[in-house]
N, C-alpha and C positions, 0 to 999 in steps of 0.2 A: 504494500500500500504506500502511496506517496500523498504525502498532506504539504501542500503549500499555505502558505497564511501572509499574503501581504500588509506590513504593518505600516509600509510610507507607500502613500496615495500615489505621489507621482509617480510608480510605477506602475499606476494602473492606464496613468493619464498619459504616458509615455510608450507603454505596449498592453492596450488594452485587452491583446488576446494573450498576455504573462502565462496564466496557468498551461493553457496548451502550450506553449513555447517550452516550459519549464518540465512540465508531464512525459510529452515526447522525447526532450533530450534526457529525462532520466532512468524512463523506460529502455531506450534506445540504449545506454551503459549497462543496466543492469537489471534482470527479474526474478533475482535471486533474494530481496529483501525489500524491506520498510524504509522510506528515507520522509525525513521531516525539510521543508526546504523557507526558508524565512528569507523573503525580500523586506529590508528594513533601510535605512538612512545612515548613513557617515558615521554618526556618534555612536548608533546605536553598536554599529560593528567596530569602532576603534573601542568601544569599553569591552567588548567581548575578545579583542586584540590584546589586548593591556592584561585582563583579569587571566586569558588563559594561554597566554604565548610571551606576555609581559614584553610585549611590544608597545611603541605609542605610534598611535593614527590608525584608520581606518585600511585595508586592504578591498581588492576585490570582492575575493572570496573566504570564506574559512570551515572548513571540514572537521568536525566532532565525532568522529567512530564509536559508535556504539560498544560495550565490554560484550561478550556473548549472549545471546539471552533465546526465552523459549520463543519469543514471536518474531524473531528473526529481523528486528528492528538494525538496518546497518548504521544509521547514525543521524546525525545533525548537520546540514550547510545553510550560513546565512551570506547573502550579498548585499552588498553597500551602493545604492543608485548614483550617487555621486561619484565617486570614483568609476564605477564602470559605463556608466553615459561618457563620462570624460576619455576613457579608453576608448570605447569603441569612436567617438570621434575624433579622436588623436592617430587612432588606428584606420580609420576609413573606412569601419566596417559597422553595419548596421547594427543597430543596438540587441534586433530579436538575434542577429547571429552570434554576439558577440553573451547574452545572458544563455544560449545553448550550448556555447562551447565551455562555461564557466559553469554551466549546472553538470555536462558532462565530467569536467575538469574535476571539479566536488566530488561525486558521487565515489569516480575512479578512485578517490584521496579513501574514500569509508570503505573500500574492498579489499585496501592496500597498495595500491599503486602508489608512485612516489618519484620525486627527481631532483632526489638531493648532488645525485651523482649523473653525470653526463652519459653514461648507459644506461639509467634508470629514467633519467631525462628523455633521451630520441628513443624509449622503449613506451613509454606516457604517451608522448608527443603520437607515434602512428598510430596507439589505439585512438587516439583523441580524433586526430585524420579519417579513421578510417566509421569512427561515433558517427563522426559530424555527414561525413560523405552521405551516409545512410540515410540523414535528414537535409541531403539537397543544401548543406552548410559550407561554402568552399574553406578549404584551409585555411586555418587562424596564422598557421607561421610561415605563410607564404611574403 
């Protein structure tokens, strides 16, 4: 099951068809579990940066893994509409593509993937490529 919950409006006002965008690209990674998906504003994810990466500022994206459990809940991703509107138009790429490749990008994080390391990186990177192809998304690191 995947629960989205937008709690900053202007991402409804920005992609008002979010949930399908969001549904799709999580589906589309994986149907092996439960993912909770929170579109929320800057603040709300740089305090969730701070409290549990003890980072300061907001990021794109940030991924919470679920510990194992019976209902196969794989975890937590919240995104920050400000930074990633600013992305995707810094990057030139439309916003619906640019919050599909990041819900993918999340998901991949709660199943285990990861790219701390530059073979763990372009190993990310093609499943990411080949998520997105499946949803008519062109590559993000082109």
């Amino acid at each position: 099951m995947i629960d989205i919950e937008i709690a900053d409006p202007a991402w409804s006002a920005a992609l008002p068809n979010l949930e399908v965008l969001a549904l799709e690209a999580a589906e589309a990674t994986t149907a092996d579990g439960g993912v909770a998906i929170l579109f929320t504003d800057d603040d709300a994810v740089a305090r969730l940066n701070r409290r549990f990466r003890d980072k300061a500022g907001p990021t794109n994206v940030l991924s919470f893994p679920a510990p194992a459990n019976p209902e196969a809940h794989l975890g937590d991703i919240a995104l920050a509409f400000g930074v990633c509107a600013r992305e995707a138009a810094e990057q030139g790429k439309s916003l619906a593509h640019h919050v599909q490749h990041l819900v993918a990008h999340g998901v991949l994080h709660l199943v285990g993937w990861d790219h701390q390391t530059e073979t763990e990186a372009e190993a990310m990177e093609a499943l990411e490529r080949q998520i997105l192809a499946g949803l008519g998304v062109p590559d993000p690191y082109a």
